[in-house]
MARBAMAR-918442 format. One record per atom (N, C-alpha, C): residue number from 1; residue in three letters; atom name; x, y, z. Coordinates in nm, 3 decimals, always signed. Each point is the difference from the previous one (the first is absolute). Layout:
N
pos | code | site | x | y | z
NUM | ala | CA | X | Y | Z $
...
// end
This chain:
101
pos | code | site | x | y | z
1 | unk | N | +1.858 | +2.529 | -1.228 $
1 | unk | CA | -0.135 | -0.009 | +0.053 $
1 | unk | C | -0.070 | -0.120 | -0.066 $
2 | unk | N | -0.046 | -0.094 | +0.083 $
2 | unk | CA | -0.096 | -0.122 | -0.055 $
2 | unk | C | -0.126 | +0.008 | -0.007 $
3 | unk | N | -0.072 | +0.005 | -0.128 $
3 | unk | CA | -0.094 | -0.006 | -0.033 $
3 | unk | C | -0.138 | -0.064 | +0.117 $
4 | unk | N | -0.086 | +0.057 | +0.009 $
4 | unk | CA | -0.082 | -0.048 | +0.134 $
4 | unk | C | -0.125 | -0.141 | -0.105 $
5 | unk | N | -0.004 | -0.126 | +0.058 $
5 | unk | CA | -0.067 | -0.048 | -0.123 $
5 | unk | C | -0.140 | -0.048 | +0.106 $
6 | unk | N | -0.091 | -0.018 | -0.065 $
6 | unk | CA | -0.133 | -0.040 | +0.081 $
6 | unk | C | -0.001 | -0.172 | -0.041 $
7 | unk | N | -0.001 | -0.074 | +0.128 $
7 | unk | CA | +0.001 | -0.173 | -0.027 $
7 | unk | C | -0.148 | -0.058 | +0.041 $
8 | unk | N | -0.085 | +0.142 | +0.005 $
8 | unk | CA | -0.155 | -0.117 | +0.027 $
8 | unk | C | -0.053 | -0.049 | -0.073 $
9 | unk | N | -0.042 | -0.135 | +0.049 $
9 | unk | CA | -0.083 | -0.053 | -0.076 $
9 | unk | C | -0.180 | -0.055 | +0.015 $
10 | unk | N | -0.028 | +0.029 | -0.038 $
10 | unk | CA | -0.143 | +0.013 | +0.001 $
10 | unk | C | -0.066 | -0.024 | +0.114 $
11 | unk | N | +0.024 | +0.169 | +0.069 $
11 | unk | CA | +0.005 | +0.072 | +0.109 $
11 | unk | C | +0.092 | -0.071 | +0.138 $
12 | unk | N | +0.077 | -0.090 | -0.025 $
12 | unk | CA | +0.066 | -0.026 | +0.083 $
12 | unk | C | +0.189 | +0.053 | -0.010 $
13 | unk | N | +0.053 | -0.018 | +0.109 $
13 | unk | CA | +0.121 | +0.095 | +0.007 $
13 | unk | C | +0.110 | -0.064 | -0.103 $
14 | unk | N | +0.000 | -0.170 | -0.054 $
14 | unk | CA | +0.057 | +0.003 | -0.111 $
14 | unk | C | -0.016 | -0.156 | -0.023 $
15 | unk | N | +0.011 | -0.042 | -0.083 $
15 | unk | CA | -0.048 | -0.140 | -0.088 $
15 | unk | C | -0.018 | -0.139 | +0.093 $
16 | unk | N | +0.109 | +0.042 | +0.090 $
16 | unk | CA | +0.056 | -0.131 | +0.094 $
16 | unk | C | -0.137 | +0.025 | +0.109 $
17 | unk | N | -0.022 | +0.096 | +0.071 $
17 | unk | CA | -0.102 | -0.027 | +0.088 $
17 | unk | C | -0.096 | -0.005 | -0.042 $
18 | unk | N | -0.073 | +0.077 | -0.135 $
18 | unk | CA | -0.095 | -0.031 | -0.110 $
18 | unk | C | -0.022 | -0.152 | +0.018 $
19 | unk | N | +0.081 | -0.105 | -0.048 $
19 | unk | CA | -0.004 | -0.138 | -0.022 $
19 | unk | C | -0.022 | -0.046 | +0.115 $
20 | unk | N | +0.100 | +0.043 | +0.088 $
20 | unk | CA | -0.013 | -0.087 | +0.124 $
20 | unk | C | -0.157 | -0.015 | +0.086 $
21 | unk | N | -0.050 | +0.145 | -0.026 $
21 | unk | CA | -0.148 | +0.010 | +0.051 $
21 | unk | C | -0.161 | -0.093 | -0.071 $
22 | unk | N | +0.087 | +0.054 | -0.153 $
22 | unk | CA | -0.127 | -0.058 | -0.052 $
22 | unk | C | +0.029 | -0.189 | +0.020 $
23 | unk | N | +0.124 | -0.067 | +0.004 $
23 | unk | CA | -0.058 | -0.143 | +0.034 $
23 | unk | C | -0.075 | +0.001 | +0.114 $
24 | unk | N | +0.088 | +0.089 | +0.126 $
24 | unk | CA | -0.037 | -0.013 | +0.137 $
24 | unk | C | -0.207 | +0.010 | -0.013 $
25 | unk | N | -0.029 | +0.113 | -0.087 $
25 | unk | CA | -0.146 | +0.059 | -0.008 $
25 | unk | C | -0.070 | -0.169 | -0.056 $
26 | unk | N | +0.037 | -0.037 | -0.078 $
26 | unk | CA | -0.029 | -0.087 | -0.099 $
26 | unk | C | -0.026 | -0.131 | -0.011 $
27 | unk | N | +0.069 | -0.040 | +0.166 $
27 | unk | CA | +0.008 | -0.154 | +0.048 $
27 | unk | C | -0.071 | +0.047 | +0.158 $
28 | unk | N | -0.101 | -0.057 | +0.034 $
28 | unk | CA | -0.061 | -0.005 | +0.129 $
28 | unk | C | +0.085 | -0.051 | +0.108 $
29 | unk | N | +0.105 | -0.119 | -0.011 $
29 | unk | CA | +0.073 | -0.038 | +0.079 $
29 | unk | C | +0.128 | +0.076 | +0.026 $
30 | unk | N | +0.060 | +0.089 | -0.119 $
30 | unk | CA | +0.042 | +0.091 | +0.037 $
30 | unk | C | -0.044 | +0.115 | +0.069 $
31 | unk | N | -0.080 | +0.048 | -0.042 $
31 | unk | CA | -0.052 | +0.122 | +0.074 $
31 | unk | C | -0.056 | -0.075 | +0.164 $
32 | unk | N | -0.023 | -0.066 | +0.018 $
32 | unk | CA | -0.036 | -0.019 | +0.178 $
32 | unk | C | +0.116 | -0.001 | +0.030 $
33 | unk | N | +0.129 | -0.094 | -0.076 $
33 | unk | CA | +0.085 | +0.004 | +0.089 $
33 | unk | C | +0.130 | +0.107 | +0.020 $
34 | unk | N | -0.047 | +0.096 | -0.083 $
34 | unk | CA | +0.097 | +0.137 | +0.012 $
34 | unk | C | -0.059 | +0.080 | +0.085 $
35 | unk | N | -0.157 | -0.026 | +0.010 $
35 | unk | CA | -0.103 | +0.088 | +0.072 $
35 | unk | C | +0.053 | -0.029 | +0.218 $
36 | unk | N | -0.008 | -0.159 | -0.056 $
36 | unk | CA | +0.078 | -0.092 | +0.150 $
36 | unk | C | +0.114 | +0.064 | +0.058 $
37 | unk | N | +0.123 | +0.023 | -0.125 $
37 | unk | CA | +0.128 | +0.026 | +0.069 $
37 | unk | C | -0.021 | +0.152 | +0.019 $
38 | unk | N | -0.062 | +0.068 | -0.019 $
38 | unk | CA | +0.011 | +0.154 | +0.076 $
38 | unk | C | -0.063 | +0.012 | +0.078 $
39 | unk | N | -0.124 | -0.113 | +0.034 $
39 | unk | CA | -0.131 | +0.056 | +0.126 $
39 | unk | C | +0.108 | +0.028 | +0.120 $
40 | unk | N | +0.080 | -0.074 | +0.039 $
40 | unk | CA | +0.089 | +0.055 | +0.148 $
40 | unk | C | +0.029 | +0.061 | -0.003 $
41 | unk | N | +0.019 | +0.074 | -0.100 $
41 | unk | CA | +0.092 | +0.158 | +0.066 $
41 | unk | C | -0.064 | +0.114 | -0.051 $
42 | unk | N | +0.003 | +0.110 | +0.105 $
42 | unk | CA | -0.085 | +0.175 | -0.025 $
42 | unk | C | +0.045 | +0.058 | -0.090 $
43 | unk | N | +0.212 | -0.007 | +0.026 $
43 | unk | CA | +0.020 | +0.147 | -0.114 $
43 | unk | C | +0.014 | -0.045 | -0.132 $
44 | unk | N | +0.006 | +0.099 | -0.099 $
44 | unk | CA | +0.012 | -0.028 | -0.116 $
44 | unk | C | +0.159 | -0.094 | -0.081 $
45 | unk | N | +0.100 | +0.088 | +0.110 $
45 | unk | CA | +0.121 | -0.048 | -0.028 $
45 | unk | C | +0.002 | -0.168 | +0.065 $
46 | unk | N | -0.052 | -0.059 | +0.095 $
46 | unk | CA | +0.031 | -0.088 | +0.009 $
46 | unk | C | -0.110 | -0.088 | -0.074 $
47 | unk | N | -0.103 | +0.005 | -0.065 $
47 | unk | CA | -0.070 | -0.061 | -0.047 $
47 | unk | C | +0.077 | -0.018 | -0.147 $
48 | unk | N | +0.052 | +0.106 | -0.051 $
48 | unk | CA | +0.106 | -0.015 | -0.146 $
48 | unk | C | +0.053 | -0.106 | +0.084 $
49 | unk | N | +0.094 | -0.004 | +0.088 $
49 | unk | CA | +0.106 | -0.071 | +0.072 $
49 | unk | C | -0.058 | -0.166 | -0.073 $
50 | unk | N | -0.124 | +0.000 | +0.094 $
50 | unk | CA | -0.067 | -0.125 | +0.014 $
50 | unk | C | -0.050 | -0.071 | -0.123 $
51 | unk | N | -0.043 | +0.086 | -0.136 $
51 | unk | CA | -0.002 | -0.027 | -0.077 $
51 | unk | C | +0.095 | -0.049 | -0.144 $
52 | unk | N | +0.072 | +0.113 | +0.014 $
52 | unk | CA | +0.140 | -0.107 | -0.039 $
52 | unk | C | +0.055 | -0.107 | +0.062 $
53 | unk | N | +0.023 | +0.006 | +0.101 $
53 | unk | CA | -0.014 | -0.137 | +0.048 $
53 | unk | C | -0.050 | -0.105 | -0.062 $
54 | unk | N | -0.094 | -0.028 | -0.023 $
54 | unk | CA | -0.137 | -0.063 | -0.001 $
54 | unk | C | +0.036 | -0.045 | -0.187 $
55 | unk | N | +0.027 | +0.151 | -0.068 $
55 | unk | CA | +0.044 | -0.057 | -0.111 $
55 | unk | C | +0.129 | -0.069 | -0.059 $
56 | unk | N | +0.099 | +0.022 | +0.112 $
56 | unk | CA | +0.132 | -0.019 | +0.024 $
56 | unk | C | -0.023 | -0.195 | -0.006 $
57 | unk | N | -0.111 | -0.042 | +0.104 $
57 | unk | CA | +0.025 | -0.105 | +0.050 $
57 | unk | C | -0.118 | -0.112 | -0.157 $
58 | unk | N | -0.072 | +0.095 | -0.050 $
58 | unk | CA | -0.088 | -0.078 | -0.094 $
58 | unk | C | +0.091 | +0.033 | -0.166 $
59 | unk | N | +0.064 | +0.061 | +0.011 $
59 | unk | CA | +0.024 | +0.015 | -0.156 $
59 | unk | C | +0.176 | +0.023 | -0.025 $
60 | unk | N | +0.037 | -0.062 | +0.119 $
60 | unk | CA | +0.158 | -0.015 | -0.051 $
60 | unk | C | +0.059 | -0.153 | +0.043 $
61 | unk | N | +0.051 | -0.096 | -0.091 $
61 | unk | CA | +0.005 | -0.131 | +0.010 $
61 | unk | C | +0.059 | -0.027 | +0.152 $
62 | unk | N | +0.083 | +0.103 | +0.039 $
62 | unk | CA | +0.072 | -0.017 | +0.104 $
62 | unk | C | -0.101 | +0.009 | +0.144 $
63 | unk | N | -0.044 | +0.132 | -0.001 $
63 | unk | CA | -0.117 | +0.049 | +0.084 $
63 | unk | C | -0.115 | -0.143 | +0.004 $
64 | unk | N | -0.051 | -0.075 | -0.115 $
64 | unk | CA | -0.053 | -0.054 | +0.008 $
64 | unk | C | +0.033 | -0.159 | +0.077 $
65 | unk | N | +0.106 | -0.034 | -0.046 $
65 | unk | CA | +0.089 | -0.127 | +0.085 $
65 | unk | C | -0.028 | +0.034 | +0.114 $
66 | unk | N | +0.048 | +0.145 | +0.086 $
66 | unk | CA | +0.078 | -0.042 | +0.127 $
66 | unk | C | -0.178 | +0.062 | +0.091 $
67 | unk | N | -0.064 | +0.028 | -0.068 $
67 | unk | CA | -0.146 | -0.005 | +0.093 $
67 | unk | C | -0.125 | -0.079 | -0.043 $
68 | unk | N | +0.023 | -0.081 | -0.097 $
68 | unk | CA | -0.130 | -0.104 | -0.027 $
68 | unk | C | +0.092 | -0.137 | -0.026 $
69 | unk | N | +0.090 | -0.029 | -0.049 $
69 | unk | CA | +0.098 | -0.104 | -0.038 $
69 | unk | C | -0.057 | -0.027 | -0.166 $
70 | unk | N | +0.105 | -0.129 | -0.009 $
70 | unk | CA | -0.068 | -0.035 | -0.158 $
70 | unk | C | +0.018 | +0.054 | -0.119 $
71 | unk | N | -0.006 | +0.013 | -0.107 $
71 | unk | CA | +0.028 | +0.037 | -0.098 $
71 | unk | C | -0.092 | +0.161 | -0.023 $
72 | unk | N | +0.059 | +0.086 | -0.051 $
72 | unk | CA | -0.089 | +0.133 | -0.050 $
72 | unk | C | -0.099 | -0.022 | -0.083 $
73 | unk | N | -0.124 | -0.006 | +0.001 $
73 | unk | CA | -0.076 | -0.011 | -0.095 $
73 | unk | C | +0.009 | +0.065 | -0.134 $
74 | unk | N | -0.028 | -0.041 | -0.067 $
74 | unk | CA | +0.013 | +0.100 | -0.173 $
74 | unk | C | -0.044 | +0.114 | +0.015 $
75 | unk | N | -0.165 | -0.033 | +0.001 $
75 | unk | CA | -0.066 | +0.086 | +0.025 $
75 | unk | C | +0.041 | +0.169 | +0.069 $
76 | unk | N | +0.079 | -0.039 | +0.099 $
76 | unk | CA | +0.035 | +0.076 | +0.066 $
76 | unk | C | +0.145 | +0.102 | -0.090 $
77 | unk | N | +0.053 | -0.093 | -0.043 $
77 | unk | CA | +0.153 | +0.011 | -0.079 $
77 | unk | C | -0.110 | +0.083 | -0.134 $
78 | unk | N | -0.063 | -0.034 | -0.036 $
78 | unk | CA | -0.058 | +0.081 | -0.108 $
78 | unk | C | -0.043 | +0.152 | +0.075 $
79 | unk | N | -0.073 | -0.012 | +0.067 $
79 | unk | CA | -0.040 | +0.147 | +0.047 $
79 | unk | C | +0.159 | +0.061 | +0.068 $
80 | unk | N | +0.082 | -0.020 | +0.073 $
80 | unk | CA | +0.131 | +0.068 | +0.032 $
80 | unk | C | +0.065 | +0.037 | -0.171 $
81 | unk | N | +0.002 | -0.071 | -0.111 $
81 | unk | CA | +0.016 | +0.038 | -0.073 $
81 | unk | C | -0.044 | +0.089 | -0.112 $
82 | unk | N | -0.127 | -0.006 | +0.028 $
82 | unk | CA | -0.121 | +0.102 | -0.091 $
82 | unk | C | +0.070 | +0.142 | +0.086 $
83 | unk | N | -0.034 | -0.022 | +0.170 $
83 | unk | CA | +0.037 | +0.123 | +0.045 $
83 | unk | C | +0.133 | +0.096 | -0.014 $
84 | unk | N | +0.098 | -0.043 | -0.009 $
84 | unk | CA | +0.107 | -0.003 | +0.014 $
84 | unk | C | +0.072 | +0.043 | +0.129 $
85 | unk | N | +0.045 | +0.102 | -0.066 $
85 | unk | CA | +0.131 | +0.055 | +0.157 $
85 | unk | C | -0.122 | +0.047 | +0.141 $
86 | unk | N | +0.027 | -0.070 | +0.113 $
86 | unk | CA | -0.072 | +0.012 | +0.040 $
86 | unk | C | +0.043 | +0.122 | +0.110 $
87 | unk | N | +0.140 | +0.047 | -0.009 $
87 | unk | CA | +0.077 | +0.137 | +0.062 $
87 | unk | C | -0.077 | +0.096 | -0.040 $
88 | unk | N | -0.101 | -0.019 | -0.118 $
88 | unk | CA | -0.043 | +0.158 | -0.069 $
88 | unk | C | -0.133 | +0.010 | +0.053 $
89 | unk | N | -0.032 | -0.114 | +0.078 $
89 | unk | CA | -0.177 | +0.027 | +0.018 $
89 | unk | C | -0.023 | +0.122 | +0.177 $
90 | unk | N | -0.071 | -0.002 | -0.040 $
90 | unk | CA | -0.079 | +0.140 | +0.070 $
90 | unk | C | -0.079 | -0.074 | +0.085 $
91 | unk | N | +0.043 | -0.017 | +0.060 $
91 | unk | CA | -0.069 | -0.089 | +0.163 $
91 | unk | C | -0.066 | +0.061 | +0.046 $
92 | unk | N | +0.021 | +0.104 | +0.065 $
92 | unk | CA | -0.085 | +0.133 | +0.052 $
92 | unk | C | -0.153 | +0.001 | -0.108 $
93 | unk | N | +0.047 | -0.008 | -0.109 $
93 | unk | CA | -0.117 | +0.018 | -0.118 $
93 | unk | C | -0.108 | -0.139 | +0.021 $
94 | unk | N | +0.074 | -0.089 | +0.017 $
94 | unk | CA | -0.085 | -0.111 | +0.015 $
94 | unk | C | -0.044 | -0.036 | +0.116 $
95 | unk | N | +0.022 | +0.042 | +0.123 $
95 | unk | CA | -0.045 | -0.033 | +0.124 $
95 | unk | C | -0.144 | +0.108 | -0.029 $
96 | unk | N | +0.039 | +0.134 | -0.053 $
96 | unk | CA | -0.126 | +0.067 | +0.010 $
96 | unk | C | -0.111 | -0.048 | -0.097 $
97 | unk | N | +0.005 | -0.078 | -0.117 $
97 | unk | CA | -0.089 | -0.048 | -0.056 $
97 | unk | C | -0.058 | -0.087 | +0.046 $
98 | unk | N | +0.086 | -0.123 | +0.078 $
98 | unk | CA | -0.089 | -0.085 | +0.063 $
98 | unk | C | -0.067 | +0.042 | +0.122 $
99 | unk | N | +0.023 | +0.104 | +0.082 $
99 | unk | CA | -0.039 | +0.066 | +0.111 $
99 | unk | C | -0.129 | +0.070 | -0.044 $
100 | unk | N | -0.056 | +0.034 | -0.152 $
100 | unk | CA | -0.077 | +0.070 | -0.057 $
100 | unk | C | -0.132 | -0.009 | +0.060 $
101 | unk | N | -0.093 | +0.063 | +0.052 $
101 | unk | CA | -0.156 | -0.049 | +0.046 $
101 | unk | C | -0.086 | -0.023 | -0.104 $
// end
């Protein structure tokens, strides 16, 4: 039997979407433009969809080449790295924060 362990972090579902939110909260140009990539779509699952996406295409060197061209910005390479694994983030969690009234 494996021990059940609790990974939140300060109130979020665990460190990685913690980080990922508070830059997103933290930079105005982020937050419009995460706010941007979910306005098209109703359900929740495809707005996660849309939002990984979105982080897929801004914070992975590759993602970033093949939809803006040019080199990855640091900037950017710093926050994918502050965040880390970005498999662990809680999309669902973050579509509803930015969806927040």
């Amino acid at each position: 039997m494996s021990a059940m362990t609790d990974e939140t972090y300060n109130g979020w579902t665990n460190r990685e979407t913690w980080s990922l939110m508070l830059w997103i909260n933290n930079d105005e140009g982020l937050s419009i433009m995460a706010r941007e990539a979910i306005a098209g779509e109703s359900e929740a699952w495809r707005q996660a969809d849309a939002l990984r996406q979105w982080a897929d295409d801004l914070f992975t060197r590759q993602g970033y080449a093949d939809t803006f061209g040019g080199p990855w910005p640091d900037a950017l390479a710093d926050i994918a790295s502050e965040v880390g694994s970005f498999d662990r983030i809680d999309w669902r969690e973050c579509v509803e924060a930015l969806t927040e009234e």
